[in-house]
N, C-alpha and C positions, 0 to 999 in steps of 0.2 A: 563067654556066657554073660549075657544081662546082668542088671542088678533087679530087673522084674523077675525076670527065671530063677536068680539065685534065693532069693526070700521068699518067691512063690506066689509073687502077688500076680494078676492078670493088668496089664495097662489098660486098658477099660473099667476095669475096678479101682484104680488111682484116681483116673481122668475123673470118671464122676462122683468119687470122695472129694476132687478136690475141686470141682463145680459146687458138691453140695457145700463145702467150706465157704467158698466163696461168695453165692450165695446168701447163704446166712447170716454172715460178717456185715454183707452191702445189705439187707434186710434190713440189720438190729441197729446199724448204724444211721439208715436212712429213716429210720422209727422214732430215735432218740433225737435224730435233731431236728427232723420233718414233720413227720405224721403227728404223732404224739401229740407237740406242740401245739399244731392244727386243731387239731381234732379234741383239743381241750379251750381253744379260744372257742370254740365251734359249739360247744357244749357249754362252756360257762355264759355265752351268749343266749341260749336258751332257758338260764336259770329260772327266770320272772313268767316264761308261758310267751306264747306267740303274740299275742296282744301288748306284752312290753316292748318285745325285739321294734315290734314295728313302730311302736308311740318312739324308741330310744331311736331310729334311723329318720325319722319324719318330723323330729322337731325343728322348727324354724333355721334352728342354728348348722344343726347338723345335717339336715338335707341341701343347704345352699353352699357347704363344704362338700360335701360329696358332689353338688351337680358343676359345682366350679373343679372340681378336680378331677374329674371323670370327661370335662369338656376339656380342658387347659389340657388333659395327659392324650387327647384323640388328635388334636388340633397337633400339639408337638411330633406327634407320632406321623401323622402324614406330612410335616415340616422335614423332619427324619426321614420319611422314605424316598424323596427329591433329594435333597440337597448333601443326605448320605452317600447316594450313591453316584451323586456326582460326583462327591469328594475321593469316594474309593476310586471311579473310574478317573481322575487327576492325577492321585499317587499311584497307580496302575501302568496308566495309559503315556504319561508325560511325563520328560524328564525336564527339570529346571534346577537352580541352585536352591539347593536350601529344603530337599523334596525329604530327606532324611528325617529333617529338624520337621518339618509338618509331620511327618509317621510318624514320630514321636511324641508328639505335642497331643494327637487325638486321645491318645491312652491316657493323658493329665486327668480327666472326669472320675477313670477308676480308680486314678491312687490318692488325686486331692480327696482329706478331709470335706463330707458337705458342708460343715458346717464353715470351713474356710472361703467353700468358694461361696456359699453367700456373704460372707463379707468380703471377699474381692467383688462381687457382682455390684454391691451394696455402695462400696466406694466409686467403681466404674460411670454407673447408671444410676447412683443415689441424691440427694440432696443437693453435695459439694459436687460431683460428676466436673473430672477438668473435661470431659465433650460435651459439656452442656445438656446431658441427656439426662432430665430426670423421671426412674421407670419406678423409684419407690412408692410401697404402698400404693401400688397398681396392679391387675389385674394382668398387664402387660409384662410385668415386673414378676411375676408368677413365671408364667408361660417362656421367659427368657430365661429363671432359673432352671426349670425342666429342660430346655431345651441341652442349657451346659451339660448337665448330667446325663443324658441319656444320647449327646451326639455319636458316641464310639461305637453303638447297638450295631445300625445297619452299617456304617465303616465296614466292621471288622467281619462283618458275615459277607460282604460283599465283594471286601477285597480278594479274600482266595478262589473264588471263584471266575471272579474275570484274571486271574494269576495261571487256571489251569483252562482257561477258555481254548477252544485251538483256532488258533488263528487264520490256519490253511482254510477253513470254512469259510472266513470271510473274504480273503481272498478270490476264493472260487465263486462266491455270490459277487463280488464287485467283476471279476473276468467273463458273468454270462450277463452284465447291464445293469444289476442293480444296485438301486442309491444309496448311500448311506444310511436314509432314514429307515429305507427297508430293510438293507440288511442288519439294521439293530433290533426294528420290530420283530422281523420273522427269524434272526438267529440270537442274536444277542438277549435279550432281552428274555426268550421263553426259559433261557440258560440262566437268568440272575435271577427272574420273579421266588423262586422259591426262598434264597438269600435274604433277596428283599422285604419279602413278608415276613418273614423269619424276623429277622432284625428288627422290623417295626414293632412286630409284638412284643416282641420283647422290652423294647424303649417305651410300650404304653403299659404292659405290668410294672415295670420298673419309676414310672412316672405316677401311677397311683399311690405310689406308696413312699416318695419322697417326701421328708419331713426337713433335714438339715438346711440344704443349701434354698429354700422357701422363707424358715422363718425369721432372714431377716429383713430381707428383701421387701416382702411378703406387710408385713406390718402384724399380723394376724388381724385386721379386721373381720369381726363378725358378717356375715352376708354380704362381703365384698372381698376380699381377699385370703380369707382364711382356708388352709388345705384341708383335707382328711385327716391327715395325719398329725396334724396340729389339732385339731377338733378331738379326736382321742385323747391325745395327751392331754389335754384339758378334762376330759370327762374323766379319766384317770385322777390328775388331781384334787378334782371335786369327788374322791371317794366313790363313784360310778361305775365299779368294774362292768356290771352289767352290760353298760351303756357303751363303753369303748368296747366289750368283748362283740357288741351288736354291727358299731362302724365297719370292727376291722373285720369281720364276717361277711358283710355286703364287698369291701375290697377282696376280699378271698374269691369270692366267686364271680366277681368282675374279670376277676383275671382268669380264671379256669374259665372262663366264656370264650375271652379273649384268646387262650391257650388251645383250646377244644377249637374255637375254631380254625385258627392257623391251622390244626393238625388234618380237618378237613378239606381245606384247600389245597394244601399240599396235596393229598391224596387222588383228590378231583382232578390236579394237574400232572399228576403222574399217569392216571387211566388216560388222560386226553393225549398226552406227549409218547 
């Protein structure tokens, strides 16, 4: 006998007790640390009336941090979606010495401290720079710290997939004549675009809202190099809840743009495929 038969319970009567458990848990928990939070910068940005929201996003200062950051994080994001998935298709595709030590080295963005890696960025490409290369308090100097931070996005969405690619496919397209190019356009490729976009958005939510490895780099110049997210912080300090609650609201829905629309394109690609 069961132990459902023996207490009497029906397993269908478990299964969805313990769905609704379940559930509820991923709910209260996704509320407390997600929603909630949200949805109170969301509201405390409305405090003053529509007519502040928009004076606190369009001042001088703060609208040329938003358009630099919102530029710098599109620009990296498309940097990201070449040169990520070339990297995934390298540690994939090709075996060399030392291919271990690169898979391992991509992942350094999510466990360095930002604010460490702008100051290795800082020393690399700053002032004293032993390459000669100075990118501080530039614009360029921006766009190279994003780029550190958000390289591992399309990586690591990329690489499992060309991991479970089958390979007999392409074989069979090279055995009936066609070239390389084509068979990465017409097999490859409609097999990684979901990957690929995937990761990029993500590298460009994750790039609007970098604040660490920027501010040192970065200089925080006013109307020249200053990020979003440094712009906050500032309006924060000067006593402004309003004002940074207004910033970080325009990035919230920069990125639900950004989100909403990956989700589309997936979908579109799925009907077509």
């Amino acid at each position: 006998m069961s132990v459902d038969a023996a207490v009497g319970v029906r397993p269908s009567r478990r299964l969805a007790g313990g769905t609704a458990a379940g559930l509820g848990t991923a709910v209260l928990y996704l509320s407390l640390i997600v929603l909630i939070p949200l949805a109170a910068v969301v509201w405390r940005s409305a405090d003053e009336g529509p007519g502040y929201f928009w004076r606190s996003v369009t001042t001088p200062d703060a609208w040329a941090a938003l358009t630099l950051t919102i530029g710098a994080s599109a620009l990296v994001a498309v940097v990201n979606l070449v040169m990520g998935t070339l990297i995934a298709w390298v540690l994939v595709r090709d075996r060399f010495p030392g291919r271990a030590v690169l898979d391992t080295i991509i992942d350094l963005p999510f466990a360095l401290p930002t604010i460490v890696a702008g100051l290795v960025l800082l020393a690399l490409y700053g002032p004293q720079s032993p390459l000669g290369i100075n990118l501080a308090y530039s614009r360029a100097g921006v766009v190279l710290a994003l780029m550190f931070v958000t390289l591992p996005f399309v990586v690591r969405t990329v690489q499992p997939v060309l991991l479970e690619l089958d390979a007999e496919m392409e074989q069979a397209a090279a055995s009936l004549g066609a070239r390389p190019f084509q068979t990465f356009r017409r097999i490859i490729l409609p097999n990684l675009l979901p990957a690929m976009l995937s990761g990029t958005a993500l590298a460009f939510t994750r790039a609007i809202a970098e604040f660490g490895s920027t501010v040192l780099i970065s200089g925080n110049l006013p109307f020249k190099t200053q990020v979003a997210a440094v712009n906050l912080f500032s309006q924060i300090e000067g006593d402004n809840m309003t004002g940074a609650a207004a910033i970080a609201t325009v990035l919230l829905v920069v990125a639900l743009v950004a989100l909403i629309a990956l989700d589309v394109l997936q979908r579109w690609g799925s009907r077509r495929g």
